[in-house]
BAFI-3210 file (N, C-alpha, C; in Angstrom, 3 decimals, decimal comma, padded with zeros to 6 digits):
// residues 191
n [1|2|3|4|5|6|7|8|9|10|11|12|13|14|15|16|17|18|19|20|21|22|23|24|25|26|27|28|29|30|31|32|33|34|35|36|37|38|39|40|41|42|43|44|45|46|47|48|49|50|51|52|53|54|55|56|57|58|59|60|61|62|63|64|65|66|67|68|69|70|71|72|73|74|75|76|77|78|79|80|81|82|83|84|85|86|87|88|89|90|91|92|93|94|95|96|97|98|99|100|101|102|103|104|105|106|107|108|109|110|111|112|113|114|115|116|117|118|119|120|121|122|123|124|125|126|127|128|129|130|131|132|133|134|135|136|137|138|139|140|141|142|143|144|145|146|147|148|149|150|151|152|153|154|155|156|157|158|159|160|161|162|163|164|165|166|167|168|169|170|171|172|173|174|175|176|177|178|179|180|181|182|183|184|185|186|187|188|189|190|191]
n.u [124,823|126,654|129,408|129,141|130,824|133,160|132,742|131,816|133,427|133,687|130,920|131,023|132,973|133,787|133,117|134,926|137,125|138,454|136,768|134,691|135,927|136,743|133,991|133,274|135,397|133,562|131,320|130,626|129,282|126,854|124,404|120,910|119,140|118,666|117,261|116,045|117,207|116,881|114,332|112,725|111,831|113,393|116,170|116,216|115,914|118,477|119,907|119,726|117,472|115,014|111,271|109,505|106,341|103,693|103,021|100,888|098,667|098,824|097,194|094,290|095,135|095,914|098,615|099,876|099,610|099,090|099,426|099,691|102,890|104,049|104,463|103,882|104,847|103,685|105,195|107,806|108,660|110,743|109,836|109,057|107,769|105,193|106,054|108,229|111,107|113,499|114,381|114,094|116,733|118,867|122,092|121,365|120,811|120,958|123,024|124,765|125,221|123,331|121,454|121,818|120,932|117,986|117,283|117,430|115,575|113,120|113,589|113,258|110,678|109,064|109,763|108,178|105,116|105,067|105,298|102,905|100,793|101,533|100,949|103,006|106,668|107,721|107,052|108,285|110,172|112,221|113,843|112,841|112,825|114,291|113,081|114,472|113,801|114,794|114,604|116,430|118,939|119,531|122,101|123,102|125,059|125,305|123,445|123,534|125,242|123,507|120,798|122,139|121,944|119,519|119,637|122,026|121,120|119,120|120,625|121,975|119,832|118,595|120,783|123,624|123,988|121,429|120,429|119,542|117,611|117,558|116,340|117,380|116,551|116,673|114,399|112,388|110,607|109,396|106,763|105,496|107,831|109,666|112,957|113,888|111,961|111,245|110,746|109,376|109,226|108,755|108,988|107,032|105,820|103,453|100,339]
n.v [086,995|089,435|088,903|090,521|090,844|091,265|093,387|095,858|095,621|097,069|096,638|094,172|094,280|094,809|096,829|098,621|100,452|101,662|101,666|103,388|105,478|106,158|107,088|109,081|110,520|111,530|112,728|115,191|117,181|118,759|117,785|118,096|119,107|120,945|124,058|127,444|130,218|133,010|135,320|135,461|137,147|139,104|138,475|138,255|141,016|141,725|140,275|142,091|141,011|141,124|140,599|138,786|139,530|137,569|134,181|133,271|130,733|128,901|127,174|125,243|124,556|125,597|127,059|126,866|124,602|123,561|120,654|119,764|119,963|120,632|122,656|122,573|123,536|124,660|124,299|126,618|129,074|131,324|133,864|137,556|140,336|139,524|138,003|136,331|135,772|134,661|132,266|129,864|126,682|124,710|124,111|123,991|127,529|128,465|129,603|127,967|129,567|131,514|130,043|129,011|131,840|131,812|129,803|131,159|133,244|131,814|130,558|132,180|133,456|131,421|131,814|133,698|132,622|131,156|133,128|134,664|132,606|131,889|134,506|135,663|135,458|134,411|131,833|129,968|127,382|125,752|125,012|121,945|119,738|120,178|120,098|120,393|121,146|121,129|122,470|120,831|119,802|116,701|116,197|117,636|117,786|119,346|119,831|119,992|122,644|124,288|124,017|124,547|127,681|128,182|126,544|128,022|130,342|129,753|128,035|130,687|132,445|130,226|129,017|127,342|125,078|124,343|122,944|121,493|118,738|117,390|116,992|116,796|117,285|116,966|117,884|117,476|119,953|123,140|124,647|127,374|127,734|127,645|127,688|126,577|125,168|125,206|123,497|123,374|122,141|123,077|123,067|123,966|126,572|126,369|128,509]
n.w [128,544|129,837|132,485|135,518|137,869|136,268|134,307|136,028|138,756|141,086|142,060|143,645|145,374|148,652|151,569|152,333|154,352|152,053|149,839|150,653|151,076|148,138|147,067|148,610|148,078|145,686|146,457|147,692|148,083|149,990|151,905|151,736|154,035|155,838|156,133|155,062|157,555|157,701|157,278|154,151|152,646|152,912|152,185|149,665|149,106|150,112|148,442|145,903|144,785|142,593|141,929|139,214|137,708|138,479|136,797|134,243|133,464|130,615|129,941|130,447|133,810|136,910|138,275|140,461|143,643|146,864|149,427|152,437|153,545|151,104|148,182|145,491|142,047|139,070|135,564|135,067|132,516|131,212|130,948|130,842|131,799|130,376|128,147|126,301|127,021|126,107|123,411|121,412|120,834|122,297|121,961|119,243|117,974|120,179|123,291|125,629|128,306|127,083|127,790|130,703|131,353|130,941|132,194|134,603|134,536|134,258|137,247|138,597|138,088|139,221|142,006|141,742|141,221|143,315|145,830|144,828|145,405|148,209|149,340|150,874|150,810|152,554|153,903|152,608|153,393|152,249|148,526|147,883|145,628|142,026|138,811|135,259|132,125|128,985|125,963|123,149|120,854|119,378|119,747|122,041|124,901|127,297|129,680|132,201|133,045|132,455|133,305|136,075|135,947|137,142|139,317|140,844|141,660|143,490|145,378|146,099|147,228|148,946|150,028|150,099|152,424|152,426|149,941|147,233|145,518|141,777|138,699|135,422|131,787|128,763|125,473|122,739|122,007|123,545|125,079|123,340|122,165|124,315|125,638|127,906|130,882|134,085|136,562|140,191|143,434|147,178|150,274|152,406|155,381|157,468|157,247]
ca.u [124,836|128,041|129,991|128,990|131,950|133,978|132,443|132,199|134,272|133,197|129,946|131,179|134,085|133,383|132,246|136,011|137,236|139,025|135,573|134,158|137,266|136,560|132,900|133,958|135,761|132,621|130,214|131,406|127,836|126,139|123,036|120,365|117,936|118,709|115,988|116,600|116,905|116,330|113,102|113,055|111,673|114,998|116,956|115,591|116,799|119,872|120,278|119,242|116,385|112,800|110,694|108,568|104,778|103,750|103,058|099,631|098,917|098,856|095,865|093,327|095,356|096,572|100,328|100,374|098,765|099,852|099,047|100,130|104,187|104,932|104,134|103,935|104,734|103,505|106,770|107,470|109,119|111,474|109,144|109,623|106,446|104,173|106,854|108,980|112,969|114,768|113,196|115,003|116,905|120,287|122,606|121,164|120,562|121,430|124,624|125,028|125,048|121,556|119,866|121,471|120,147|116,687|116,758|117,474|114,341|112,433|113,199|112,520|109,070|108,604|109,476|106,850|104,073|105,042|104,643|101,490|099,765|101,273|100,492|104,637|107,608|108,486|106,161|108,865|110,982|113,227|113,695|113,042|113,184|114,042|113,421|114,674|113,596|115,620|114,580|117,844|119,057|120,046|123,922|123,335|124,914|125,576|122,140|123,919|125,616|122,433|120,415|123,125|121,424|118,207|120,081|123,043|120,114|118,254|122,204|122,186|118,949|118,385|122,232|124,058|123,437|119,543|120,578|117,909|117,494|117,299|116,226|117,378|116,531|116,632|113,439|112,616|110,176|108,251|105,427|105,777|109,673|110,741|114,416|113,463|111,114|111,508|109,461|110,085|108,641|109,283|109,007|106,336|105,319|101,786|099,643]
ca.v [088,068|089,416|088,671|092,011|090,987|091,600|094,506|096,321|094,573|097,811|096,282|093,215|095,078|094,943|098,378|099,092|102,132|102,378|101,954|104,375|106,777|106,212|107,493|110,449|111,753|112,101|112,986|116,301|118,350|118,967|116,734|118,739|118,919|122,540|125,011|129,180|130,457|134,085|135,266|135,309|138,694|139,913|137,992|138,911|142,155|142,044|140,125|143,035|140,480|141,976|139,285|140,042|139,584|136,086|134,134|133,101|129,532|128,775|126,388|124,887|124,307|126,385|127,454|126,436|123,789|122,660|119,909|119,352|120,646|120,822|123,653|122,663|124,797|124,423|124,271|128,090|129,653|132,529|135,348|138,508|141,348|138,607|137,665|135,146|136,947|133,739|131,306|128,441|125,554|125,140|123,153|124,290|128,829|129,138|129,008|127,233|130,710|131,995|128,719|129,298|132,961|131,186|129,097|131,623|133,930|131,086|130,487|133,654|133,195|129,914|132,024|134,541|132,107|130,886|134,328|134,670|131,496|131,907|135,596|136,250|134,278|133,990|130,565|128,858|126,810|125,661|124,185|120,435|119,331|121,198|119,977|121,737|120,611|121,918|121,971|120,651|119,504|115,643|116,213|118,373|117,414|119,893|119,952|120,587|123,448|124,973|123,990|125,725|128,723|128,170|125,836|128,518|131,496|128,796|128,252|132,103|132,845|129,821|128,859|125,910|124,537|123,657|121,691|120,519|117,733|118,106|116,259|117,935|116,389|117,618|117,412|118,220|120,844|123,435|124,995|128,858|127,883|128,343|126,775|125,766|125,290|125,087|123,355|123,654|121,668|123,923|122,792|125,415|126,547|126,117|129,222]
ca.w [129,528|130,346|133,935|135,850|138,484|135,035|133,653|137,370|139,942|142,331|142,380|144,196|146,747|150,046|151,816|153,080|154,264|150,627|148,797|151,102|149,973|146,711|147,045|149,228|146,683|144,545|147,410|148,328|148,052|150,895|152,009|151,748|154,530|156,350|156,177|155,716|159,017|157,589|156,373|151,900|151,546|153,383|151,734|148,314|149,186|150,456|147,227|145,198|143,319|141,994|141,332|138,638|138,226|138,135|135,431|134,193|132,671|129,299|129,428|131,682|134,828|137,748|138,129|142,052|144,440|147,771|150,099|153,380|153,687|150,018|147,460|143,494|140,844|137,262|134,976|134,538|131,343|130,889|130,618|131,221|131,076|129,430|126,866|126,083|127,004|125,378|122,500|120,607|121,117|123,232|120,473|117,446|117,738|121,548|123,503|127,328|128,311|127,060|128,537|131,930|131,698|130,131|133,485|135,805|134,563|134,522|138,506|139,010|137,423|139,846|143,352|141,864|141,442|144,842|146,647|144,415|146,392|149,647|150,166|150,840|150,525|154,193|154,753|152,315|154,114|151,167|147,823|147,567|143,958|140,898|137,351|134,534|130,837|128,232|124,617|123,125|119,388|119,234|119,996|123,180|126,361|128,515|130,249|133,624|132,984|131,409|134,753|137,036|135,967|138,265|140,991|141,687|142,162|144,579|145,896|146,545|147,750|150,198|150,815|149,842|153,473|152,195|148,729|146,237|144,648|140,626|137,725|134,042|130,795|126,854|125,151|121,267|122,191|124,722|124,709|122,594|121,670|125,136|125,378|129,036|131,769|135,596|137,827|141,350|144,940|148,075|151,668|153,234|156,720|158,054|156,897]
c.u [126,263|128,333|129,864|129,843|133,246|134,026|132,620|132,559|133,793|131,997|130,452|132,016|133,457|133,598|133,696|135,952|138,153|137,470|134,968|135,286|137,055|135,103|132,756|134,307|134,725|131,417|130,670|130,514|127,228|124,840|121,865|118,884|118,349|117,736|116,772|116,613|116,627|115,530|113,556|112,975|112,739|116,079|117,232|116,234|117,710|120,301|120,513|118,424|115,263|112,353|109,914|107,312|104,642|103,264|101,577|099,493|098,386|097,558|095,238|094,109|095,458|098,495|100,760|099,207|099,812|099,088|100,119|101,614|104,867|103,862|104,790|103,523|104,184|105,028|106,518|108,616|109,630|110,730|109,015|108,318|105,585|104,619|107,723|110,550|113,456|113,813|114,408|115,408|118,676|121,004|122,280|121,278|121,092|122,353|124,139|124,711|123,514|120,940|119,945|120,537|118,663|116,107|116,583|116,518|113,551|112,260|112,710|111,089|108,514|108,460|108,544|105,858|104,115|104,480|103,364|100,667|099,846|101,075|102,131|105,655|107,900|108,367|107,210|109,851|112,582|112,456|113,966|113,632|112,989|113,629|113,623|114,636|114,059|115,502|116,242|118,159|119,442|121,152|124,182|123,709|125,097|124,588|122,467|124,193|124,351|121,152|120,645|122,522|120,326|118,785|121,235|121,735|119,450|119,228|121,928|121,028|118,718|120,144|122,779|124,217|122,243|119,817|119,340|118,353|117,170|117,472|116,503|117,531|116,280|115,090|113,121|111,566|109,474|107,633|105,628|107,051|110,048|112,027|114,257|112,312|111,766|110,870|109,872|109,058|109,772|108,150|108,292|105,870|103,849|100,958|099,178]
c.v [088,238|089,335|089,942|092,090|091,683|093,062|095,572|096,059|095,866|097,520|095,119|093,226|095,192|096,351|098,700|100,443|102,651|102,550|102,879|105,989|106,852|106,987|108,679|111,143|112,235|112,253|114,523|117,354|118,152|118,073|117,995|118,890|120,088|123,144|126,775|129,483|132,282|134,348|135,697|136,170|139,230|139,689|138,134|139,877|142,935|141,662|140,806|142,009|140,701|140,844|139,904|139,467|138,042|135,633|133,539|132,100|130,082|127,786|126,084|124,245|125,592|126,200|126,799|125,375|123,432|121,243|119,481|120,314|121,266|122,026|123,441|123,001|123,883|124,663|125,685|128,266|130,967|133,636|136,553|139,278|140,325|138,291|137,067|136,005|135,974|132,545|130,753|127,379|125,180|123,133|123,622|126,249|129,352|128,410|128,693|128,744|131,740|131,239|129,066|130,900|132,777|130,702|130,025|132,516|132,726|129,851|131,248|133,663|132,275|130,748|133,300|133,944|131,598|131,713|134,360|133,769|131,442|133,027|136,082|134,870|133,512|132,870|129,481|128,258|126,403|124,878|122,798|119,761|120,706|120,448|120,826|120,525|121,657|121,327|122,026|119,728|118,045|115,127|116,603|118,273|118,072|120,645|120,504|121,818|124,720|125,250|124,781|127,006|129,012|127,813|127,239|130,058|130,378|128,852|129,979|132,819|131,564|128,607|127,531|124,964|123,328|122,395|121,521|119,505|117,822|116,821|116,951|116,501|117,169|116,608|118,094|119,395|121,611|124,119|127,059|128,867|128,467|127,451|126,050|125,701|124,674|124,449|122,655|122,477|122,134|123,217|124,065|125,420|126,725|127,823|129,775]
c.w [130,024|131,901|134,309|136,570|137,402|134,534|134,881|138,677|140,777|143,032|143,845|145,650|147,811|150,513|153,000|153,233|152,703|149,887|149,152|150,902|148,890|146,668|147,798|148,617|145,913|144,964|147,930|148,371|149,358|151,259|152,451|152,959|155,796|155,819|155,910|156,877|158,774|157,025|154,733|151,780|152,031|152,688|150,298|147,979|149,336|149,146|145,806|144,000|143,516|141,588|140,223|138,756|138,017|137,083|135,383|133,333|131,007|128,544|130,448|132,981|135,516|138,059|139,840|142,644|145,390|148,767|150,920|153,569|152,388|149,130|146,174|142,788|139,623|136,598|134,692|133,504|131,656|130,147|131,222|130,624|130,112|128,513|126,980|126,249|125,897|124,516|121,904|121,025|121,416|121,733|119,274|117,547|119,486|122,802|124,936|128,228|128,732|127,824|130,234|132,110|131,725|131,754|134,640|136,100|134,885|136,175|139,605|139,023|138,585|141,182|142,886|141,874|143,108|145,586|146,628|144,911|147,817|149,884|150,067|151,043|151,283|154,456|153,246|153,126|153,299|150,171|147,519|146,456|143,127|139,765|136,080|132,987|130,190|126,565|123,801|121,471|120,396|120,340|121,056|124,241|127,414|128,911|131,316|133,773|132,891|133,111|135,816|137,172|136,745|139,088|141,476|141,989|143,412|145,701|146,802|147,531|149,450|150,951|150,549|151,008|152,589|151,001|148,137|145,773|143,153|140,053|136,061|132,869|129,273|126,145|123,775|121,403|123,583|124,268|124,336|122,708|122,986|125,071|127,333|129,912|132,750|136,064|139,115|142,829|146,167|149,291|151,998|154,863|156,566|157,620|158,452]
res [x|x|x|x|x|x|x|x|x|x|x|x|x|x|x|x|x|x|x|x|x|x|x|x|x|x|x|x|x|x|x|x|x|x|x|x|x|x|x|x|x|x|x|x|x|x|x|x|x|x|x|x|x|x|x|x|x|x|x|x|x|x|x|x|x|x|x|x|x|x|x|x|x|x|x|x|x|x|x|x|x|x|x|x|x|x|x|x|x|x|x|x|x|x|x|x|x|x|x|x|x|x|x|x|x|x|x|x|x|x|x|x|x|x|x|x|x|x|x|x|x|x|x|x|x|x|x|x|x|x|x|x|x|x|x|x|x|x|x|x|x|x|x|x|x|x|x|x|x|x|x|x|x|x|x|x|x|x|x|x|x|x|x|x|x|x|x|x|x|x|x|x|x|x|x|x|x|x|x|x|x|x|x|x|x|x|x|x|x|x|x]
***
């Protein structure tokens, strides 16, 4: 077993104000626990974004469920009018590019099933977690970048104040060749 003082002597450093400089530097995002303070459907609009119709599962579940404060989505897909906008696989037929566009319909898709369960958008509070699965060749690493495409619309709509939390991972397939899926948990108000 190798000496881990050896391999990462930062492990072992005492919690100075240099180590805490050092981790400063690479903390520089926001902590996420702000709320919108303006209602969504306004905000929507000032934005100039149309949601479009929501999306309708693909097999025996439901697309939404909540309990208690939180509101979870089903993973939604880049579809557009009941059709797939973007299909393939980011590394092998489609560029960093397409996927963020891939992601950013497919968060679109997520605050329409939302609306579609709460009635209107207003009773979200913000976005908690994102995950973003990204069908991806072997070699593929720039998952983040690809992601960006849902988190900076989330960014825009509920303000880089609020922050999410995000999980993104490359996977060898999804379900009707989409190149990603979304799936979202949003902080809601009381009904």
């Amino acid at each position: 077993m190798p000496d881990l003082l050896a391999v990462c002597p930062l492990l072992y450093e005492s919690t100075s104000e240099i180590n805490l400089g050092r981790m400063d530097e690479h903390m520089k995002t926001p902590i996420g626990n702000k709320t919108l303070t303006v209602d969504l459907s306004s905000r929507l609009d000032k934005l100039g974004i149309v949601l479009p119709a929501p999306p309708t599962p693909l097999g025996a579940y439901v697309e939404s469920s909540d309990t208690g404060s939180l509101l979870f989505l089903t993973g939604t897909l880049p579809v557009v009018n009941r059709k797939l906008a973007i299909s393939g696989r980011l590394g092998d037929n489609l560029s960093v590019k397409e996927g963020q566009d891939a992601a950013r319909i497919a968060a679109l898709n997520a605050l329409a099933a939302a609306k579609e369960h709460l009635g209107k958008l207003d009773r979200i509070k913000k976005l908690v977690k994102l995950t973003v699965l990204i069908a991806t060749t072997e070699q593929f690493v720039d998952h983040a970048p690809v992601a960006d495409g849902a988190s900076n619309l989330f960014v825009q709509i509920f303000g880089p104040e609020a922050g999410h939390t995000r999980l993104v991972y490359g996977v060898q397939s999804l379900p009707i060749g989409a190149p990603v899926i979304v799936d979202c948990i949003f902080e809601i108000k009381p009904a």
